[in-house]
C-alpha positions in Angstrom: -27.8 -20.9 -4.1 -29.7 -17.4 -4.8 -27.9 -15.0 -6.6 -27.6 -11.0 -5.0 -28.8 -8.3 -6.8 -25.3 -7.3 -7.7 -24.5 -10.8 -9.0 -27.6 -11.0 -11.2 -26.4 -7.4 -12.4 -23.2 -8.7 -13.9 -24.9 -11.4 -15.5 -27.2 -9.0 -16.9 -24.7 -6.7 -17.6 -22.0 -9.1 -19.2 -24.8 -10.6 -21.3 -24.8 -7.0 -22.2 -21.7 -6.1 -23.3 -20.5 -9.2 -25.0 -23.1 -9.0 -27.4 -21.6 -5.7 -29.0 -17.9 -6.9 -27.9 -15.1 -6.0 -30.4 -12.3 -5.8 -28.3 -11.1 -9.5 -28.3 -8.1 -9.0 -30.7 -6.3 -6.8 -28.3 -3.0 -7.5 -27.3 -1.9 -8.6 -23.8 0.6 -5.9 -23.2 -0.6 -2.1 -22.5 -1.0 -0.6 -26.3 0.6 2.8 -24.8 3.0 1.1 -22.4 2.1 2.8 -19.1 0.5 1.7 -15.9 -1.7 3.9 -13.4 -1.8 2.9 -9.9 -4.6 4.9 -8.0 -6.8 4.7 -5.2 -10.2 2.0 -5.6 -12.6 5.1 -4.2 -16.2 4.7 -6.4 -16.0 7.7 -7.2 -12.9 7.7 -9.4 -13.5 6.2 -12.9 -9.9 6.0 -14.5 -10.8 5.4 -18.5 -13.4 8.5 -18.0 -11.3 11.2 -16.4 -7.6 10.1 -17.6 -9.1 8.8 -21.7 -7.6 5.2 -20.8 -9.0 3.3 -23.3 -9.8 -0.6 -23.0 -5.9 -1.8 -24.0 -4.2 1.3 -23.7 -3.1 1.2 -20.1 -2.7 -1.4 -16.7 -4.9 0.3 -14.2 -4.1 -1.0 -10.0 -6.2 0.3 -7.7 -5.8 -0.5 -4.4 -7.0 1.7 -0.8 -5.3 4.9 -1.1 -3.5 4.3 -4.4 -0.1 3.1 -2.3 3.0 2.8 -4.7 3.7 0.1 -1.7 0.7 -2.2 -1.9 1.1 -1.8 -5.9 4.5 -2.7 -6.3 4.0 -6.3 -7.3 2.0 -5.5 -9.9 3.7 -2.6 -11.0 6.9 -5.3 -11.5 4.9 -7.6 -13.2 3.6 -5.1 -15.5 7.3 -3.6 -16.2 9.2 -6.6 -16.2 6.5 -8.9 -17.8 4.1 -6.8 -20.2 6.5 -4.1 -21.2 5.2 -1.2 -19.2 7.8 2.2 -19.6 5.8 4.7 -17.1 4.1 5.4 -13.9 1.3 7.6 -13.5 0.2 7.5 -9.7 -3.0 9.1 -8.6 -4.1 10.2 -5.2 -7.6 11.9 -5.1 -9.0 14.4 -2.7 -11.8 13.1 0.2 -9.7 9.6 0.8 -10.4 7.7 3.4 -6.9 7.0 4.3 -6.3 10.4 5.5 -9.4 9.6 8.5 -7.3 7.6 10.3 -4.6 5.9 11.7 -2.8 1.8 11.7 -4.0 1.8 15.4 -7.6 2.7 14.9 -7.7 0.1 12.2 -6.3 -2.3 14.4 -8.9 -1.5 16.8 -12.1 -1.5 14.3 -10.9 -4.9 13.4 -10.6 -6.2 16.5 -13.7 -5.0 17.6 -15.9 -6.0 14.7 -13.9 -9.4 14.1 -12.6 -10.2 17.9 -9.0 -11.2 19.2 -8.1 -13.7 16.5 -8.7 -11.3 13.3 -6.4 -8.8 15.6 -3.5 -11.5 16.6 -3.7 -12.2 13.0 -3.1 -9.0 11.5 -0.2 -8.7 13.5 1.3 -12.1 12.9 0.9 -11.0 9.2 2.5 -7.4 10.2 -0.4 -5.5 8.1 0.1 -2.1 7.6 -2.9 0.0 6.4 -0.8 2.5 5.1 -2.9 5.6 6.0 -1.4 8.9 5.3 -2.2 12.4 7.3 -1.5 14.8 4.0 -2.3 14.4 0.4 0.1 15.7 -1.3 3.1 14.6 0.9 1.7 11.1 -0.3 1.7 11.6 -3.6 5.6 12.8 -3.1 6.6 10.0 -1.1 5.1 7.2 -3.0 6.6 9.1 -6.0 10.1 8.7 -4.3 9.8 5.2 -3.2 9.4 4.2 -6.8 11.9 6.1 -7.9 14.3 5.0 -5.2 13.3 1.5 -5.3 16.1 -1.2 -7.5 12.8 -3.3 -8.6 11.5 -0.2 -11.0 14.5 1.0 -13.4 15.6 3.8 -13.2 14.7 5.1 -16.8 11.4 4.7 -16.2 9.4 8.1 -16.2 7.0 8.5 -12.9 4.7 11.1 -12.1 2.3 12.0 -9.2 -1.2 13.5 -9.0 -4.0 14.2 -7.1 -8.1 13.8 -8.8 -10.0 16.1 -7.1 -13.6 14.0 -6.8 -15.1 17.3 -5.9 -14.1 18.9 -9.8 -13.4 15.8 -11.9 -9.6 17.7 -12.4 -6.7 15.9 -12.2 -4.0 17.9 -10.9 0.5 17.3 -11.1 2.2 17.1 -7.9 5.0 15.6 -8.8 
């Protein structure tokens, strides 16, 4: 089987890195016992604009940087690897303010026909978009808050990165 350009780029690039590699010792839990959820746009790069160095921090990123689509890693993290803090990011110029569950319905059903769409109702998918940044930020910062599966002393903040500025900006 051929290998793509990006595949031959990771070998190249792992071949790469491993040979200066001095990580390996690190511990499995987060160093600074905190966990970022935040959105997987390209144009966000977490270590770089928030100094998360490699086994300092959990990093989920997931479309849109949703609390909800993160929560089962945000348990395992707590109540597995010791994690004491929440830092979720939003960022300007998402994607999931650009449209709705319906639409996405839709593009799936008319890029992958009638069975992709019966099937992402019988799994009840929910994209999740959201129509205001900052409103998203405060909502996914009270669903984790309200939530029984995240304790309640654990400290959570929300943000937004601005992709145009490279600034991080508190909401909540």
């Amino acid at each position: 089987m051929m290998a793509t350009p990006v595949q031959q780029n990771i070998v190249a690039t792992s071949e790469q890195y491993s040979t200066g590699f001095t990580k390996g010792h690190l511990a499995l839990p987060p160093a600074k016992k905190y966990l970022v959820v935040t959105c997987m746009d390209a144009r966000i790069d977490p270590a770089a604009a928030w100094g998360i160095e490699l086994g300092d921090a959990h990093v989920i990123r997931n479309a849109g940087g949703s609390a909800v689509d993160a929560l089962r890693s945000i348990i395992i993290s707590q109540q597995l690897l010791g994690t004491r803090e929440v830092v979720l990011v939003k960022h300007t110029g998402c994607g999931m303010l650009t449209f709705t569950n319906e639409d996405a319905h839709e593009v799936v059903r008319q890029n992958l026909g009638d069975g992709a769409a019966a099937e992402l109702k019988q799994r009840n998918i929910d994209f999740l978009p959201f129509p205001h940044l900052e409103n998203a930020v405060e909502e996914d910062v009270q669903f984790l808050k309200e939530t029984k599966l995240v304790p309640e002393d654990v400290a959570i903040s929300g943000w937004v990165y601005e992709v145009e500025t490279g600034q991080t900006k508190r909401v909540v």
